[in-house]
DOTIMI-678932 format. One record per residue (C-alpha): x, y, z. Coordinates in steps of 0.5 Angstrom, whole numbers, plus 500, padded with zeros to 3 digits. Example, Ala and Ser with C-alpha at 12.3 -4.5 7.8 and 13.67 -1.06 7.14 Angstrom:
<sites>
  c1  c2  c3
 525 491 516
 527 498 514
</sites>
This chain:
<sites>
  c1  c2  c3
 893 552 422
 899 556 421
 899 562 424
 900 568 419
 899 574 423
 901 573 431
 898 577 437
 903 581 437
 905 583 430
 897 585 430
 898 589 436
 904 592 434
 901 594 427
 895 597 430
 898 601 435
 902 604 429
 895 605 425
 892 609 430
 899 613 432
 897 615 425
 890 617 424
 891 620 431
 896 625 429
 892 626 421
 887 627 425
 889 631 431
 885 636 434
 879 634 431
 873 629 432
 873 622 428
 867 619 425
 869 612 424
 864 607 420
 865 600 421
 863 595 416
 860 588 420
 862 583 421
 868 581 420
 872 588 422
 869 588 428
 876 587 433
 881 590 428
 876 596 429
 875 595 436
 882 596 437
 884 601 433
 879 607 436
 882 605 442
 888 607 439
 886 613 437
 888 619 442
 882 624 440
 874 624 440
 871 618 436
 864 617 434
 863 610 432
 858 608 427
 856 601 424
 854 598 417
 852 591 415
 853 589 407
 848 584 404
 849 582 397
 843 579 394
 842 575 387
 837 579 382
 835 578 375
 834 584 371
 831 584 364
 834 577 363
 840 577 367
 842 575 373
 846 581 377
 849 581 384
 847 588 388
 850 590 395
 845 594 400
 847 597 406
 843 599 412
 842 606 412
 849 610 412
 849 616 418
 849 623 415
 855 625 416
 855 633 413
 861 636 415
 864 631 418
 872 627 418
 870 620 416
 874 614 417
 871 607 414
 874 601 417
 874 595 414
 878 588 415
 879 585 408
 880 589 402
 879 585 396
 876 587 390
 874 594 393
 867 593 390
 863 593 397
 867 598 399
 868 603 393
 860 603 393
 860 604 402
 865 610 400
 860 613 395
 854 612 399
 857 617 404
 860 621 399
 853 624 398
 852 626 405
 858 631 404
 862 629 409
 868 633 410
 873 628 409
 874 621 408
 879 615 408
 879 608 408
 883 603 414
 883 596 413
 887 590 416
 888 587 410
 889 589 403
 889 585 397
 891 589 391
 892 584 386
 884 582 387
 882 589 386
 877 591 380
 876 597 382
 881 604 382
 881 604 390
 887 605 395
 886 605 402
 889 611 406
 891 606 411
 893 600 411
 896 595 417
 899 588 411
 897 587 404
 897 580 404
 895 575 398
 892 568 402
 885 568 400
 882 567 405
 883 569 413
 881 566 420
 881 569 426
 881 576 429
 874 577 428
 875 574 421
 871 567 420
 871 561 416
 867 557 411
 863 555 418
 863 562 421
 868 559 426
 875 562 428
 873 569 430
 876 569 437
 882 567 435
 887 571 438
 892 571 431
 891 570 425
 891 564 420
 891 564 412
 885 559 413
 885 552 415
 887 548 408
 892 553 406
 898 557 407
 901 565 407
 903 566 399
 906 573 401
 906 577 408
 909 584 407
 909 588 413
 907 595 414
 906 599 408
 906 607 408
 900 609 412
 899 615 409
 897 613 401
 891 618 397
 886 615 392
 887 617 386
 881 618 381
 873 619 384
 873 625 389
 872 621 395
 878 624 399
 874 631 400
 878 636 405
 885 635 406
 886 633 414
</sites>
């Protein structure tokens, strides 16, 4: 295995993240909604980088196979969202993809009208996107498909604990960029409620 990410560039990387929420969000509380399972250490970390009072939140993805008048058709569920009215909302997710999973999450809770929310991710992989989605924050935008390690399992469901991150165990980082402007704006639906 080659590591991709090391401790001390996720360490390090984190720590500039939840600088920057921190100061956004400065003087408020912070409901942090964190997507199981694979964010679970990133998201760990990052609240504890966060110098103000957070909330935290757990979602779980499930993706079911169902046949529609004919045609098979995927559908993503979720266990039920927080009602978060009037809320600073912050998903944290480890791998932005195609932004699917996560564009239907952030318009589920949209309908409860928070007062703002954004999107954290470790990983964004903008190339896959299939969906008019830029994350706020972001720690590396990276083009390996598939991630092991920090809370990011393989095929078997093995790697989660390793300390570092690896680009799998067959194949090798393609590109690595490191920290990309924190402070982005999705642009289209109006998930971006309230200005922090």
């Amino acid at each position: 295995m080659k590591v991709a990410f090391s401790q001390q560039q996720l360490a390090k990387r984190v720590n500039e993240l939840g600088r920057a929420i921190s100061k956004d969000y400065a003087g408020r509380t912070l409901d942090v909604v964190i997507v199981l399972e694979g964010s679970f250490l990133f998201a760990a970390d990052l609240v504890r980088k966060i110098s103000l009072p957070v909330v935290c939140h757990f979602v779980r993805a499930e993706m079911r196979d169902v046949r529609t008048e004919g045609h098979e058709m995927r559908e993503i569920f979720f266990s039920a969202p927080p009602s978060l009215r009037g809320r600073d909302v912050l998903v944290v997710d480890a791998v932005l993809n195609t932004g699917v999973t996560q564009d239907f999450l952030l318009k589920r809770l949209e309908e409860s009208l928070p007062r703002s929310l954004r999107l954290a991710v470790l990983f964004d992989k903008p190339k896959a996107r299939k969906v008019n989605l830029q994350p706020e924050y972001t720690g590396f935008a990276a083009a390996s498909k598939e991630w092991v390690g920090y809370g990011l399992g393989g095929r078997d469901g093995a790697g989660r604990n390793l300390p570092f991150v690896t680009a799998g165990y067959e194949e090798g980082v393609r590109q690595r960029n490191g920290a990309r402007n924190s402070s982005g704006r999705r642009s289209k639906v109006s998930r971006g409620r309230g200005k922090t």
